[in-house]
C-alpha positions in Angstrom: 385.1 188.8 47.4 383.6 192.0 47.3 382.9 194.0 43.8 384.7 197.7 43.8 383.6 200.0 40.7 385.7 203.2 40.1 383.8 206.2 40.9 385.5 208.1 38.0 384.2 205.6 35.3 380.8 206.9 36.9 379.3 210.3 34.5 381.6 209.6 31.8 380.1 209.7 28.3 381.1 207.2 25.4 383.8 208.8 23.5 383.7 207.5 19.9 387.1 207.9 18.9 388.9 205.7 22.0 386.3 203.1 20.2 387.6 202.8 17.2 390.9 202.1 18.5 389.7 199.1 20.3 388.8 197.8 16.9 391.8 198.6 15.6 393.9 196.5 18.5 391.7 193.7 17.5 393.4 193.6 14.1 396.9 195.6 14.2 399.9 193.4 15.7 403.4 194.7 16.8 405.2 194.6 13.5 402.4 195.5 11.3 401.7 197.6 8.9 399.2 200.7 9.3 398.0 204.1 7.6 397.2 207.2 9.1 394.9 208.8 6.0 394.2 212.4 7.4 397.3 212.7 10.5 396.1 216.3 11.6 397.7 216.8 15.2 399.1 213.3 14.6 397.2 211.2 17.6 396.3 208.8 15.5 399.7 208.1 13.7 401.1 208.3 17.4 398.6 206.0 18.7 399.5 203.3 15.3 403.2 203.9 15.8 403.2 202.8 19.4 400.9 199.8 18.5 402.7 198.3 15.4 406.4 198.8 17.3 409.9 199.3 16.2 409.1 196.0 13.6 406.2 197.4 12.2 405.6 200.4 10.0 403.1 203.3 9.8 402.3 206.0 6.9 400.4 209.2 7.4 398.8 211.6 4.7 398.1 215.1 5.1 397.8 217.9 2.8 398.7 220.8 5.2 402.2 221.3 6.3 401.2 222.2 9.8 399.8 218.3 10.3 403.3 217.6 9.4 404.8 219.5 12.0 402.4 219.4 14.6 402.6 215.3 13.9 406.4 215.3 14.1 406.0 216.8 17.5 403.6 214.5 18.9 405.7 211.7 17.9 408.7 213.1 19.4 406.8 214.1 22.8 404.9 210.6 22.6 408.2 208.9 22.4 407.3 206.8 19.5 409.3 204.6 17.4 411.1 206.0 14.2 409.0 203.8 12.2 406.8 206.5 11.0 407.0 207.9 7.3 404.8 211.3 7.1 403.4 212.3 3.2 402.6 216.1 1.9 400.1 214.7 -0.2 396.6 213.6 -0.5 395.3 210.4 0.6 393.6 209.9 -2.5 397.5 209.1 -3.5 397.8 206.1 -1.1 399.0 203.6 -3.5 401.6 206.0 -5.1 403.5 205.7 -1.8 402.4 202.0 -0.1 402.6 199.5 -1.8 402.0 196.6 0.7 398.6 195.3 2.1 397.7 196.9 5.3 396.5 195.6 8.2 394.8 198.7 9.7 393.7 202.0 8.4 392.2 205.1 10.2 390.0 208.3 8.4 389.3 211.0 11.0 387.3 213.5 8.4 386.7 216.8 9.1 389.5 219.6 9.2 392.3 219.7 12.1 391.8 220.0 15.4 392.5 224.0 16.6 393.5 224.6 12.8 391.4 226.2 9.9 387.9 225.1 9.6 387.2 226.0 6.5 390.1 223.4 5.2 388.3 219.9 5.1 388.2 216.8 3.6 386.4 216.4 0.8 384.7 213.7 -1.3 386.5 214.0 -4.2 389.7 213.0 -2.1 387.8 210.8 0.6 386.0 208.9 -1.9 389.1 207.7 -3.9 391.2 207.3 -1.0 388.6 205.0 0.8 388.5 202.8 -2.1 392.1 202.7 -2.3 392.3 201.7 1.5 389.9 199.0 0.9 392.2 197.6 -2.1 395.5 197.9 0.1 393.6 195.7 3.1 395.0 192.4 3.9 393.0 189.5 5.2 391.8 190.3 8.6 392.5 193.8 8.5 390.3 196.8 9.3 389.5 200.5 8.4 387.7 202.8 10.4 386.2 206.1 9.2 385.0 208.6 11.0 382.7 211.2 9.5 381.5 214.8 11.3 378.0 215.3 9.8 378.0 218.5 11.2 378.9 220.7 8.5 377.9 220.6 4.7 380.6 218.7 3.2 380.8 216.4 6.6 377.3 215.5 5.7 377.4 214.6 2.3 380.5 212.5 2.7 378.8 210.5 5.0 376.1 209.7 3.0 378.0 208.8 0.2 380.7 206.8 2.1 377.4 204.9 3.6 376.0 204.5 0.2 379.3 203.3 -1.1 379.9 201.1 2.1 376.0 199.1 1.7 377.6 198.2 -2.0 380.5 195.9 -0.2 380.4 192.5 -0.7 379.4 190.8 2.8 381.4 187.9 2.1 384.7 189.8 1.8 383.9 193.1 3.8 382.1 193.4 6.6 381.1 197.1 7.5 379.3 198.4 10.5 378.5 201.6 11.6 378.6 202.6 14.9 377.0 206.0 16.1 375.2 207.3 19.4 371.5 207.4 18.7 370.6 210.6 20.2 373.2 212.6 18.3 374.0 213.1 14.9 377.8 214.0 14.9 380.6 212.4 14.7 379.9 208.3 13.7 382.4 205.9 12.3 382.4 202.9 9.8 384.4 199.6 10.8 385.5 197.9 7.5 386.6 194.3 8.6 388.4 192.4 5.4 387.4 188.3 6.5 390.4 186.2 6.4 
Protein backbone atom coordinates (compact mmCIF):
# COMPACT_ATOMS: atom_id res chain seq x y z
CA UNK A 1 0.00 0.00 0.00
CA UNK A 2 1.41 3.13 -0.79
CA UNK A 3 1.83 6.18 1.89
CA UNK A 4 -0.01 9.64 0.52
CA UNK A 5 0.80 12.83 2.73
CA UNK A 6 -1.44 15.95 2.03
CA UNK A 7 0.52 18.61 0.47
CA UNK A 8 -1.47 21.35 2.47
CA UNK A 9 -0.35 19.87 5.87
CA UNK A 10 3.18 20.70 4.33
CA UNK A 11 4.40 24.75 5.52
CA UNK A 12 1.80 24.91 8.13
CA UNK A 13 3.03 26.24 11.49
CA UNK A 14 1.74 24.73 14.93
CA UNK A 15 -1.07 26.84 16.02
CA UNK A 16 -1.32 26.74 19.86
CA UNK A 17 -4.85 27.27 20.32
CA UNK A 18 -6.36 24.16 18.02
CA UNK A 19 -3.83 22.42 20.71
CA UNK A 20 -5.40 23.07 23.55
CA UNK A 21 -8.58 21.86 22.26
CA UNK A 22 -7.20 18.50 21.67
CA UNK A 23 -6.61 18.44 25.42
CA UNK A 24 -9.74 19.42 26.14
CA UNK A 25 -11.54 16.48 23.84
CA UNK A 26 -9.40 14.22 25.87
CA UNK A 27 -11.51 15.15 29.03
CA UNK A 28 -14.98 16.83 27.93
CA UNK A 29 -17.81 14.26 27.01
CA UNK A 30 -21.18 14.98 25.23
CA UNK A 31 -23.28 15.84 28.19
CA UNK A 32 -20.65 17.52 30.21
CA UNK A 33 -20.26 20.34 31.80
CA UNK A 34 -17.76 23.26 30.70
CA UNK A 35 -16.76 27.02 31.30
CA UNK A 36 -15.79 29.52 28.88
CA UNK A 37 -13.84 32.12 31.47
CA UNK A 38 -13.06 35.07 29.00
CA UNK A 39 -15.80 34.23 25.71
CA UNK A 40 -14.56 37.35 23.63
CA UNK A 41 -15.75 36.55 20.01
CA UNK A 42 -17.19 33.39 21.57
CA UNK A 43 -15.07 30.50 19.60
CA UNK A 44 -14.27 28.93 22.47
CA UNK A 45 -17.88 28.76 24.04
CA UNK A 46 -18.92 27.70 20.39
CA UNK A 47 -16.29 25.13 20.16
CA UNK A 48 -17.46 23.70 24.17
CA UNK A 49 -21.08 24.01 23.15
CA UNK A 50 -20.80 21.70 20.13
CA UNK A 51 -18.53 19.27 22.19
CA UNK A 52 -20.60 18.77 25.41
CA UNK A 53 -24.10 18.52 23.17
CA UNK A 54 -27.75 19.26 23.72
CA UNK A 55 -27.20 17.02 27.34
CA UNK A 56 -24.39 18.89 28.45
CA UNK A 57 -24.01 22.45 29.57
CA UNK A 58 -21.57 25.39 29.03
CA UNK A 59 -21.08 28.88 30.92
CA UNK A 60 -19.12 31.87 29.58
CA UNK A 61 -17.83 35.02 31.48
CA UNK A 62 -17.08 38.25 29.97
CA UNK A 63 -17.07 41.61 31.27
CA UNK A 64 -17.78 43.58 27.95
CA UNK A 65 -21.19 43.52 26.50
CA UNK A 66 -19.82 43.32 22.96
CA UNK A 67 -18.36 39.50 23.83
CA UNK A 68 -21.93 38.98 24.67
CA UNK A 69 -23.19 39.85 21.45
CA UNK A 70 -20.54 38.98 19.24
CA UNK A 71 -20.78 35.39 21.25
CA UNK A 72 -24.58 35.17 20.69
CA UNK A 73 -23.88 35.45 17.08
CA UNK A 74 -21.29 32.91 16.76
CA UNK A 75 -23.45 30.57 18.44
CA UNK A 76 -26.28 31.23 16.26
CA UNK A 77 -24.10 31.21 12.86
CA UNK A 78 -22.22 28.01 14.39
CA UNK A 79 -25.51 26.35 14.90
CA UNK A 80 -24.91 25.33 18.38
CA UNK A 81 -27.04 23.92 20.91
CA UNK A 82 -29.16 26.15 23.26
CA UNK A 83 -27.20 24.82 26.05
CA UNK A 84 -25.16 27.89 26.52
CA UNK A 85 -25.69 30.41 29.55
CA UNK A 86 -23.63 33.77 28.77
CA UNK A 87 -22.56 36.00 32.26
CA UNK A 88 -21.93 40.08 32.20
CA UNK A 89 -19.61 39.52 34.91
CA UNK A 90 -16.16 38.72 35.89
CA UNK A 91 -14.70 35.32 36.00
CA UNK A 92 -13.28 35.95 39.20
CA UNK A 93 -17.34 35.37 40.06
CA UNK A 94 -17.38 31.77 38.74
CA UNK A 95 -18.74 30.10 41.74
CA UNK A 96 -21.51 32.84 42.23
CA UNK A 97 -23.11 31.39 39.07
CA UNK A 98 -21.78 27.43 38.76
CA UNK A 99 -22.13 25.64 41.24
CA UNK A 100 -21.31 22.01 39.85
CA UNK A 101 -17.73 20.50 39.28
CA UNK A 102 -16.58 20.99 35.83
CA UNK A 103 -15.07 18.89 33.62
CA UNK A 104 -13.31 21.37 31.30
CA UNK A 105 -12.36 24.93 31.57
CA UNK A 106 -10.68 27.36 28.97
CA UNK A 107 -8.68 31.08 29.81
CA UNK A 108 -7.83 32.75 26.56
CA UNK A 109 -6.04 36.04 28.34
CA UNK A 110 -5.36 38.94 26.61
CA UNK A 111 -8.19 41.47 25.39
CA UNK A 112 -10.67 40.47 22.40
CA UNK A 113 -9.89 39.71 19.18
CA UNK A 114 -10.54 43.05 16.70
CA UNK A 115 -11.87 44.87 19.97
CA UNK A 116 -10.09 47.34 22.39
CA UNK A 117 -6.64 46.59 23.30
CA UNK A 118 -6.26 48.48 26.05
CA UNK A 119 -9.16 46.30 27.82
CA UNK A 120 -7.37 43.16 29.20
CA UNK A 121 -7.41 40.69 31.72
CA UNK A 122 -5.86 41.35 34.64
CA UNK A 123 -4.38 39.55 37.65
CA UNK A 124 -6.44 40.65 40.10
CA UNK A 125 -9.46 38.91 38.18
CA UNK A 126 -7.30 36.08 36.54
CA UNK A 127 -5.71 35.13 39.63
CA UNK A 128 -8.99 34.52 41.69
CA UNK A 129 -10.81 33.07 38.86
CA UNK A 130 -8.03 30.42 38.18
CA UNK A 131 -8.20 29.31 41.60
CA UNK A 132 -11.75 29.19 41.49
CA UNK A 133 -11.60 26.93 38.24
CA UNK A 134 -9.23 24.73 39.95
CA UNK A 135 -11.78 24.24 42.99
CA UNK A 136 -14.93 23.77 40.60
CA UNK A 137 -12.73 20.75 38.58
CA UNK A 138 -13.96 17.28 38.88
CA UNK A 139 -11.86 14.21 38.78
CA UNK A 140 -10.32 13.92 35.43
CA UNK A 141 -11.07 17.23 34.30
CA UNK A 142 -8.81 19.90 32.69
CA UNK A 143 -8.14 23.66 32.40
CA UNK A 144 -6.15 25.28 29.94
CA UNK A 145 -4.86 28.83 30.09
CA UNK A 146 -3.53 30.63 27.72
CA UNK A 147 -1.39 33.64 28.48
CA UNK A 148 -0.04 36.50 25.70
CA UNK A 149 3.37 37.62 27.26
CA UNK A 150 3.40 40.23 24.81
CA UNK A 151 2.27 43.14 26.55
CA UNK A 152 2.88 44.34 30.28
CA UNK A 153 0.07 42.87 32.09
CA UNK A 154 0.19 39.61 29.67
CA UNK A 155 3.66 39.22 31.03
CA UNK A 156 3.22 39.48 34.53
CA UNK A 157 0.19 37.20 34.57
CA UNK A 158 2.11 34.65 33.22
CA UNK A 159 4.65 34.62 35.68
CA UNK A 160 2.47 34.66 38.40
CA UNK A 161 -0.01 32.01 37.00
CA UNK A 162 3.44 29.85 36.52
CA UNK A 163 4.44 30.62 39.99
CA UNK A 164 1.10 29.86 41.32
CA UNK A 165 0.79 26.66 39.03
CA UNK A 166 4.69 25.05 40.37
CA UNK A 167 2.77 25.36 44.04
CA UNK A 168 0.06 22.55 42.83
CA UNK A 169 0.08 19.42 44.43
CA UNK A 170 1.48 16.78 41.75
CA UNK A 171 -0.60 14.17 43.17
CA UNK A 172 -3.98 15.96 42.56
CA UNK A 173 -3.00 18.46 39.66
CA UNK A 174 -0.90 17.86 37.06
CA UNK A 175 0.16 21.09 35.13
CA UNK A 176 2.22 21.36 31.99
CA UNK A 177 3.06 24.10 30.04
CA UNK A 178 3.28 23.93 26.62
CA UNK A 179 5.00 26.84 24.48
CA UNK A 180 7.04 27.03 21.04
CA UNK A 181 10.67 27.46 22.03
CA UNK A 182 11.72 30.07 19.67
CA UNK A 183 8.92 32.46 20.51
CA UNK A 184 7.79 34.05 23.48
CA UNK A 185 4.04 34.74 22.90
CA UNK A 186 1.25 33.17 23.35
CA UNK A 187 1.89 29.73 25.74
CA UNK A 188 -0.74 27.81 27.63
CA UNK A 189 -0.98 25.78 30.97
CA UNK A 190 -2.82 22.27 30.89
CA UNK A 191 -4.19 21.65 34.45
CA UNK A 192 -5.26 17.86 34.56
CA UNK A 193 -7.29 17.11 38.02
CA UNK A 194 -6.13 12.85 38.38
CA UNK A 195 -9.16 10.78 38.90
Amino acid sequence: MENTIDNDSFGRMIDLLEVQKLFILNHLAPGGTAVDFTMGNGHDTSFLSRTVGKDGRVYAFDVQPEALESTRKTLTADGCPDNVTLILDSHSNVKNYVHEPINAGMFNLGFMPGGDKSKTTMRTTTMPAVVSAIELLAPGGVLTVAVYPGHAEGDAEGRELREYFSTLDRHVLCCTEIHIVNSSSPFFTVIERRL
